[in-house]
C-alpha positions as CSV (number, residue, x, y, z in Angstrom):
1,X,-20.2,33.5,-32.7
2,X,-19.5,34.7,-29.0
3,X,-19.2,38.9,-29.5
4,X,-16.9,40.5,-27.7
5,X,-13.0,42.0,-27.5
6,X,-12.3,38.5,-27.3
7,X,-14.4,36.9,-29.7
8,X,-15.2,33.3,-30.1
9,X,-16.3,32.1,-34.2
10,X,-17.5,28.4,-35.1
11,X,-17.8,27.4,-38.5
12,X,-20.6,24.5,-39.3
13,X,-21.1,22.5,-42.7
14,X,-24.6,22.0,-43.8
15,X,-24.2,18.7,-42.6
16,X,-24.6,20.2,-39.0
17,X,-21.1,19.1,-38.6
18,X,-18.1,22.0,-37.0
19,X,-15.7,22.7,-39.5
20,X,-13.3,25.4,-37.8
21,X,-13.3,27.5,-35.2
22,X,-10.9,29.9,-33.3
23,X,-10.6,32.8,-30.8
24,X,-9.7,36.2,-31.7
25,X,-8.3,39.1,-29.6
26,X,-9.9,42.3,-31.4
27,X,-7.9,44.5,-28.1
28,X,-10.3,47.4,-28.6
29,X,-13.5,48.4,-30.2
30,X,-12.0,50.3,-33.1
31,X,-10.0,46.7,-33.9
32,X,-13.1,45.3,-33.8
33,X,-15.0,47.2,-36.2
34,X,-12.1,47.1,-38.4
35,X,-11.4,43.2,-38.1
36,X,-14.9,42.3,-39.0
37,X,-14.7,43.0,-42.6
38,X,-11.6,40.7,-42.6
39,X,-13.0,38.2,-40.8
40,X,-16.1,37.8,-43.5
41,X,-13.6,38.2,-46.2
42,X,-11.7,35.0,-45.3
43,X,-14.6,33.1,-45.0
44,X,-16.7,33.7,-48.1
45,X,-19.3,30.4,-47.9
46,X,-20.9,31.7,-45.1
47,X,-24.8,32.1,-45.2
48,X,-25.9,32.4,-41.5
49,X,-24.6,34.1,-38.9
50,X,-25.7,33.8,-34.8
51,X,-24.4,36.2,-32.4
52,X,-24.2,36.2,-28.6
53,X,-23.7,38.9,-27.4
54,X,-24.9,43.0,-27.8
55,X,-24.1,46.3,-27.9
56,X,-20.7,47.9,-29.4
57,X,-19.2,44.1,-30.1
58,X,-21.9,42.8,-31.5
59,X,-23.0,45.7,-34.0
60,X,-20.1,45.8,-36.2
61,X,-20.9,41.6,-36.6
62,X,-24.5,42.1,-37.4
63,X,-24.3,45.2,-39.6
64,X,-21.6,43.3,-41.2
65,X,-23.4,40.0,-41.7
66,X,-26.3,41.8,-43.1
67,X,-24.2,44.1,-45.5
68,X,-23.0,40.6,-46.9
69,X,-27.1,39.6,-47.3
70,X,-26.6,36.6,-44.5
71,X,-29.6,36.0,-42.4
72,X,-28.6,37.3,-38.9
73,X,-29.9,36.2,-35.8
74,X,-28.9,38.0,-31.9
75,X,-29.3,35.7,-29.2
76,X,-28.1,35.7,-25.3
77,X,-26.8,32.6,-23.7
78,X,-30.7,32.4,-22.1
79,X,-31.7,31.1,-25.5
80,X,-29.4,29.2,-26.2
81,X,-27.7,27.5,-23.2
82,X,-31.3,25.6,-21.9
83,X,-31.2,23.6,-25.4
84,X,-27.8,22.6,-24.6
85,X,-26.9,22.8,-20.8
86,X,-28.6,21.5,-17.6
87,X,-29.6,23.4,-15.5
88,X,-27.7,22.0,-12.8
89,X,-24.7,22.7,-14.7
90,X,-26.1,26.8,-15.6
91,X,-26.5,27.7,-11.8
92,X,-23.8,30.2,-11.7
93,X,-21.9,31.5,-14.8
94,X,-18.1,29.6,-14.2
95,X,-20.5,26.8,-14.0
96,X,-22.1,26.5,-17.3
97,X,-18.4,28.3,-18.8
98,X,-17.0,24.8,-17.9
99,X,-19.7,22.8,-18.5
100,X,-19.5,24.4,-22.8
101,X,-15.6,23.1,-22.6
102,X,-16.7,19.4,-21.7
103,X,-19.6,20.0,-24.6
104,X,-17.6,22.1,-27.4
105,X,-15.0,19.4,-27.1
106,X,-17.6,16.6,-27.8
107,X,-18.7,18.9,-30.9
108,X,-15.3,18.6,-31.8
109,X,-14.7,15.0,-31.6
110,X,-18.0,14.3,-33.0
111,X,-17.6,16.4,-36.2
112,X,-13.7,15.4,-36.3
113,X,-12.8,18.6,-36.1
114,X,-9.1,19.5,-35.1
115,X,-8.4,19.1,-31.7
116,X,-7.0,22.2,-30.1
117,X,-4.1,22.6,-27.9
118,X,-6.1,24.7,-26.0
119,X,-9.1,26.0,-26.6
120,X,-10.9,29.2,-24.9
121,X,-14.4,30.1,-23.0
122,X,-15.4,32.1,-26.1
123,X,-14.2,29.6,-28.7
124,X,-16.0,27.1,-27.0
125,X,-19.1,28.7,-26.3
126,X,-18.9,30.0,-30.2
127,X,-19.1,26.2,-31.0
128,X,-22.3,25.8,-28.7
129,X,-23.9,28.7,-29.7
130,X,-23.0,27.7,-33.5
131,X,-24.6,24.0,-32.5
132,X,-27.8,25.5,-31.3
133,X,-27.8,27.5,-34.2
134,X,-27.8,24.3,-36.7
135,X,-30.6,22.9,-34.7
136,X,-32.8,25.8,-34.8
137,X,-31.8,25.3,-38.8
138,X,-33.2,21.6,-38.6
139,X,-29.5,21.0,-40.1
140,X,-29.4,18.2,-37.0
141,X,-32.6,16.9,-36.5
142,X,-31.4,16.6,-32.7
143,X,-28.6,16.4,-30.6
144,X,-26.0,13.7,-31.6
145,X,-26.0,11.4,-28.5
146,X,-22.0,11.5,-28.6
147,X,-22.8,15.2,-27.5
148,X,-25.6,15.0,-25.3
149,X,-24.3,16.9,-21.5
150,X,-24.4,14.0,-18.7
């Protein structure tokens, strides 16, 4: 999941394949802290979680997540965007923003996911950061080719 006000969530099988994913607009911290527990309750399967992000939006996910018993792991987008991104395409921030569109939507194709009508920055980098979370699982073995940045 991308932390933040405006928080990006991915959902992955076991299979390594996305499942669901979505945006949500928490408005302020005190939403936020009161939306997580909600946001665990509706999805009840879950065993891992991976956060980007720190501070005040990220604590309420992680304290929540290890409530629950999940295995929790923080990461910044310096961990996880190199197994993902060239670096050609992570030279500035808006950069590597629109290069996880092109990529989240190849996750979504791949996995045949829902397409979105539109789909946000932190939905989309939700996806890749949920992707680079199934690899570190060994739930892929490696990228899918279909998903591979060109």
């Amino acid at each position: 999941m991308d932390a933040g006000l405006r928080a990006g969530l991915a959902g992955y099988a076991s299979d390594g394949h996305l499942v669901a994913y979505r945006s949500t607009n928490f408005g302020s911290t005190g939403r936020l802290r009161r939306g997580v527990y909600g946001v665990f309750r509706d999805q009840p399967t879950v065993q891992w979680l991976v956060v980007e992000g720190g501070g005040e939006v990220a604590e309420p996910w992680i304290r929540e997540g290890e409530r629950r018993g999940l295995r929790v792991r923080q990461v910044h987008a310096g961990i996880w965007r190199p197994t993902l991104i060239l670096p050609r395409h992570r030279r500035r921030g808006s950069d590597a923003k629109a290069e996880a569109d092109v990529l989240a939507r190849r996750v979504i194709e791949w996995s045949g996911a829902p397409r979105p009508t539109s789909l946000r920055h932190d939905a989309a980098e939700a996806i890749l950061i949920g992707l680079w979370g199934v690899l570190e699982l060994g739930w892929l073995p490696e990228l899918p080719p279909a998903i591979v940045s060109g």
